[in-house]
Backbone as ProteinMPNN parsed JSONL, in Angstrom:
{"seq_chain_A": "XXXXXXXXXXXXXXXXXXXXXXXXXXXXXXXXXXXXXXXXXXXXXXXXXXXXXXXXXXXXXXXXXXXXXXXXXXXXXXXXXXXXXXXX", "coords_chain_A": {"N_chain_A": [[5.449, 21.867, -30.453], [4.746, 18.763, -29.837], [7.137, 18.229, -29.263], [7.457, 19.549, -26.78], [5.248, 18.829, -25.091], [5.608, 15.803, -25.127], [8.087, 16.73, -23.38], [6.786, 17.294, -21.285], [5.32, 15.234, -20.254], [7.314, 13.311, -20.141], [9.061, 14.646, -17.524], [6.138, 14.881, -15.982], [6.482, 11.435, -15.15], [8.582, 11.33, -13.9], [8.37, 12.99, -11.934], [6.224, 11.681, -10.477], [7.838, 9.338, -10.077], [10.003, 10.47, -8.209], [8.814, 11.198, -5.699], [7.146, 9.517, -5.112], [9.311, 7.289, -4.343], [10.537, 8.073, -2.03], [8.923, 7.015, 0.217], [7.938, 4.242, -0.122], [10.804, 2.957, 0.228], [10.944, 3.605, 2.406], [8.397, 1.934, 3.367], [9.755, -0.418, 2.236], [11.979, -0.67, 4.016], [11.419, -0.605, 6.381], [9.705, -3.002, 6.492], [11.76, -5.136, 5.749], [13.541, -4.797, 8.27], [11.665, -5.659, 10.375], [10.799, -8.165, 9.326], [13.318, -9.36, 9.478], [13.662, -9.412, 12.473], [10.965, -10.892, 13.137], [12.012, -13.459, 12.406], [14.663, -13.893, 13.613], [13.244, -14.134, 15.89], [11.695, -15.947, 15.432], [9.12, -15.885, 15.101], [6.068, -16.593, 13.196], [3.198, -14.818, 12.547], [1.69, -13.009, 10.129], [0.669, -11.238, 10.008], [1.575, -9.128, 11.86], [3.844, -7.59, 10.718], [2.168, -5.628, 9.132], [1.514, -3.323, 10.577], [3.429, -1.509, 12.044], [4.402, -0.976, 9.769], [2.79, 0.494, 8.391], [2.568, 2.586, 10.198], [5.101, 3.765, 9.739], [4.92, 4.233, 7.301], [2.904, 6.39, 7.813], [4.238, 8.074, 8.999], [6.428, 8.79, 7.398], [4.834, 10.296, 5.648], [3.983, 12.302, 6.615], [6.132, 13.854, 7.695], [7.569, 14.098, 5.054], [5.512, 15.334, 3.566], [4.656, 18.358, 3.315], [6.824, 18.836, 1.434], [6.857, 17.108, -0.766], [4.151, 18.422, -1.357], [4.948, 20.928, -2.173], [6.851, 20.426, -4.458], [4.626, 19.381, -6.193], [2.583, 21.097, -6.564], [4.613, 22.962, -7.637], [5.133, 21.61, -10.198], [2.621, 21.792, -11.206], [1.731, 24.096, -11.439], [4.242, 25.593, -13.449], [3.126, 23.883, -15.519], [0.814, 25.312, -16.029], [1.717, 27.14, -16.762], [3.357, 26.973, -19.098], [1.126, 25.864, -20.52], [-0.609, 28.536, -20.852], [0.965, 30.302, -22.109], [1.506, 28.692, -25.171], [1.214, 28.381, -28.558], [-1.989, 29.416, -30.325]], "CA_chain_A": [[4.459, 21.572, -29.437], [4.812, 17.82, -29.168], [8.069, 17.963, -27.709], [6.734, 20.569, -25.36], [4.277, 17.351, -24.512], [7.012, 14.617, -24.6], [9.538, 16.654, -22.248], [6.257, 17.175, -19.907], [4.801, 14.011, -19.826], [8.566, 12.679, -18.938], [8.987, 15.332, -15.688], [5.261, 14.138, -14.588], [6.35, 10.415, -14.57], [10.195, 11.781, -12.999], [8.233, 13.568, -10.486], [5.799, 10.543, -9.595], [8.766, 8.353, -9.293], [10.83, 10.658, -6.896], [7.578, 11.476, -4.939], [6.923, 7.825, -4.748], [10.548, 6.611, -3.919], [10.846, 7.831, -0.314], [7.428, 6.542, 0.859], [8.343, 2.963, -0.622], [11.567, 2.813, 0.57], [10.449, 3.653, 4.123], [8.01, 0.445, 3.481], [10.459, -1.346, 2.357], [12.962, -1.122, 4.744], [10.649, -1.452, 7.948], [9.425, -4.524, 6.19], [13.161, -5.814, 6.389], [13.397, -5.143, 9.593], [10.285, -6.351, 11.225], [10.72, -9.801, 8.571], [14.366, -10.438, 10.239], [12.831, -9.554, 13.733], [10.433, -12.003, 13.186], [13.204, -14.458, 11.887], [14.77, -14.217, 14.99], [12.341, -14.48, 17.1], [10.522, -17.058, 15.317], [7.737, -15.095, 15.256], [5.011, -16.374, 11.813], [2.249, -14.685, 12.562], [1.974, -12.506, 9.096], [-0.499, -9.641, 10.319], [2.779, -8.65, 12.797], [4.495, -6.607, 10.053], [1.584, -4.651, 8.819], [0.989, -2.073, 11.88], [4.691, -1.225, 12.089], [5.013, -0.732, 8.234], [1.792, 1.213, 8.678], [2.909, 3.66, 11.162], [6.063, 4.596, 9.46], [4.26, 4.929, 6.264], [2.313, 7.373, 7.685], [5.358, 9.216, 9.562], [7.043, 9.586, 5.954], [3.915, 11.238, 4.786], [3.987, 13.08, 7.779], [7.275, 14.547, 7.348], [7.44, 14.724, 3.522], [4.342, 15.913, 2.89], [4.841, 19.674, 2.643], [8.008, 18.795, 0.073], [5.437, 16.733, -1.494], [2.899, 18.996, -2.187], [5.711, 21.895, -2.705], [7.025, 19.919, -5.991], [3.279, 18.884, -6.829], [2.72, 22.516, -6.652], [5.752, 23.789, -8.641], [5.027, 21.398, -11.536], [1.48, 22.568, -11.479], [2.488, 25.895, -11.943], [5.083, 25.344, -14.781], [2.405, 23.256, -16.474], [0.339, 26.374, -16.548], [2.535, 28.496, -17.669], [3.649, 26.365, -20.277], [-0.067, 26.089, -21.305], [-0.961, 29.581, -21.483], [1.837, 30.056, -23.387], [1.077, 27.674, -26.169], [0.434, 29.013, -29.511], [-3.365, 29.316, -30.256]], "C_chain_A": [[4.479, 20.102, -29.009], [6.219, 17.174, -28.551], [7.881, 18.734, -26.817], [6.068, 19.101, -24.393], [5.428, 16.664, -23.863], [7.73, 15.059, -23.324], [8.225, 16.973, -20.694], [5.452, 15.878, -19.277], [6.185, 13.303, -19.242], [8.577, 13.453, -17.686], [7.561, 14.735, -15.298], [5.631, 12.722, -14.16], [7.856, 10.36, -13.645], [9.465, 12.373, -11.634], [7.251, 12.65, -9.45], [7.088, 9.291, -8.907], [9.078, 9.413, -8.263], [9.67, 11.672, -5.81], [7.375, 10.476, -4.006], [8.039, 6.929, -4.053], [10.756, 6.615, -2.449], [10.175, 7.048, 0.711], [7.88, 4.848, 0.78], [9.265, 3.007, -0.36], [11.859, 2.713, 2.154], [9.83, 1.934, 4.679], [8.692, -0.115, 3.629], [11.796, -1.684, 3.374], [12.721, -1.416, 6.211], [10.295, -2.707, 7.712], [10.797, -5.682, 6.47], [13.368, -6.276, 7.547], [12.997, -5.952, 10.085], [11.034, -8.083, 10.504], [12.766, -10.242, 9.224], [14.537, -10.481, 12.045], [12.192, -10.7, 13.603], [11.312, -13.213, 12.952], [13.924, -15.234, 12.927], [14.211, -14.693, 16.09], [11.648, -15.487, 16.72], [8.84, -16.453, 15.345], [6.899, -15.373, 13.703], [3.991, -16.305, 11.967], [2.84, -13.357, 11.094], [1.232, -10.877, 9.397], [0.687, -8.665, 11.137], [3.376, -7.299, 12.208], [3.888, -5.274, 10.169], [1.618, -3.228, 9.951], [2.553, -1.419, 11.916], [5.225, -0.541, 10.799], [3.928, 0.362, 7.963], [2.279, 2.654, 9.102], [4.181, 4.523, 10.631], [5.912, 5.058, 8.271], [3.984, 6.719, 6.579], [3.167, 8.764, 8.344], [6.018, 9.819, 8.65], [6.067, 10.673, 5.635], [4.024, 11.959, 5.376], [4.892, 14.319, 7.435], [7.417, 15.028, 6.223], [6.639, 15.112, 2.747], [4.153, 17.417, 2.459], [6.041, 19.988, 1.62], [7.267, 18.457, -0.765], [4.568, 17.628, -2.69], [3.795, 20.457, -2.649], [6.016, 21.651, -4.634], [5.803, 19.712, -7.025], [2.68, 20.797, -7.272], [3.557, 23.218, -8.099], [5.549, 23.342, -10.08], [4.128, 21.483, -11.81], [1.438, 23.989, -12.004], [3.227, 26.068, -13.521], [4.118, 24.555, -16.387], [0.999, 24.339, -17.047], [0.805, 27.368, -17.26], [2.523, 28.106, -19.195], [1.865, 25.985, -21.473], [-0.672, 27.452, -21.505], [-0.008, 30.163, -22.283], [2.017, 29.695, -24.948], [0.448, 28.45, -27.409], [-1.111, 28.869, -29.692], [-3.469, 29.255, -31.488]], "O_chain_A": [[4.245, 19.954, -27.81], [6.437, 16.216, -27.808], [8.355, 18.337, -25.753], [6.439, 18.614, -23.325], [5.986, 16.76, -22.77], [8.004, 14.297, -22.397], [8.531, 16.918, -19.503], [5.1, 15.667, -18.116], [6.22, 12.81, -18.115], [8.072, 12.891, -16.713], [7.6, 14.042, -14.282], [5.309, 12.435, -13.007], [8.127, 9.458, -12.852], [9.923, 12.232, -10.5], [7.276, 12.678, -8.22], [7.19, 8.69, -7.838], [8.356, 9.305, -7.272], [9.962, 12.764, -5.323], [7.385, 10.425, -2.776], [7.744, 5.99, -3.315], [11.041, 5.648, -1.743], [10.643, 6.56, 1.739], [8.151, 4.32, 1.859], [9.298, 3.797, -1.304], [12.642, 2.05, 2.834], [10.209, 1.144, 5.543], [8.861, -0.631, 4.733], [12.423, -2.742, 3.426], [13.375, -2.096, 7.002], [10.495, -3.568, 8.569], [10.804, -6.703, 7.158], [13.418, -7.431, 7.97], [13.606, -6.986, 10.358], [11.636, -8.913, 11.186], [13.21, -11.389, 9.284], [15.232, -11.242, 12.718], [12.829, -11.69, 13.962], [10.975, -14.109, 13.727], [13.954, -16.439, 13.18], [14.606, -15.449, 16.977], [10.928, -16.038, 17.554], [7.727, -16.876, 15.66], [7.012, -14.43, 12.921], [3.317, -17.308, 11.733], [3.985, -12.91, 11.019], [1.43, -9.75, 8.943], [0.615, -7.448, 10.97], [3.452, -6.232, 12.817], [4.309, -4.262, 10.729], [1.839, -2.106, 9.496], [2.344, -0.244, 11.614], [6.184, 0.228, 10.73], [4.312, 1.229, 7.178], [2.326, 3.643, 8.371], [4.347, 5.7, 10.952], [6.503, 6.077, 7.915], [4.431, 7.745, 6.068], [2.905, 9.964, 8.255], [6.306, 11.014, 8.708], [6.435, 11.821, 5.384], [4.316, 12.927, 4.675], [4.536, 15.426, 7.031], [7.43, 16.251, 6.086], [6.775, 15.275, 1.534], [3.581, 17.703, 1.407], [6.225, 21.084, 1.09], [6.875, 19.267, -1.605], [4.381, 17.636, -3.907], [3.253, 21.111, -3.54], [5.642, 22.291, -5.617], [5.863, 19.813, -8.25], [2.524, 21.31, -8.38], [3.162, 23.746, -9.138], [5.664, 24.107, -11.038], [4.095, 21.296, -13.026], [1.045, 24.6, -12.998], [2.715, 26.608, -14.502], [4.304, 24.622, -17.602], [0.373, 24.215, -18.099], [0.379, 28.167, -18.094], [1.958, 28.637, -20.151], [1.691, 25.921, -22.69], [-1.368, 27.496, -22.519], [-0.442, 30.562, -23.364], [2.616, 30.403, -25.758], [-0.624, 29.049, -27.327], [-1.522, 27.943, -28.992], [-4.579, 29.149, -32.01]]}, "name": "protein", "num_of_chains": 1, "seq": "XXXXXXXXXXXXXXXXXXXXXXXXXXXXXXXXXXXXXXXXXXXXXXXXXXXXXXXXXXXXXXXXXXXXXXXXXXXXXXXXXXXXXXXX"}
């Protein structure tokens, strides 16, 4: 039973990372952008980024949100099983 635990407490923090990875990677690479846009352009106003890094945030979620909640789902499921299961 407590490697039952162990191997599910590793998949929940495997499935927060690759949950978490696309979303943050989206950030981070509009942030790039925008910060060598601004570079170019000379542009240091700092508030500039946000709205841009914003918007594509919320387009990831947008898009990957029914994968999302599919996986959030599936290891909900498995985590029931695996608990009614469970010797008593």
């Amino acid at each position: 039973m407590p490697g039952a635990l162990i191997d599910a407490a590793r998949d929940a923090l495997l499935l927060a990372l690759a949950l978490s990875l696309p979303i943050v990677a989206v950030a981070a690479l509009v942030g790039f952008v925008v910060a060598a846009i601004q570079a170019a352009t000379r542009i240091e106003d700092s508030t500039v980024s946000y709205l841009p890094r914003l918007l594509a945030v919320v387009a990831a979620l947008a898009v990957l949100g029914p994968w999302m909640g599919r996986e959030i789902g599936a290891f909900a499921e498995r985590m029931f099983v695996m608990a009614a299961a469970a010797p008593r």
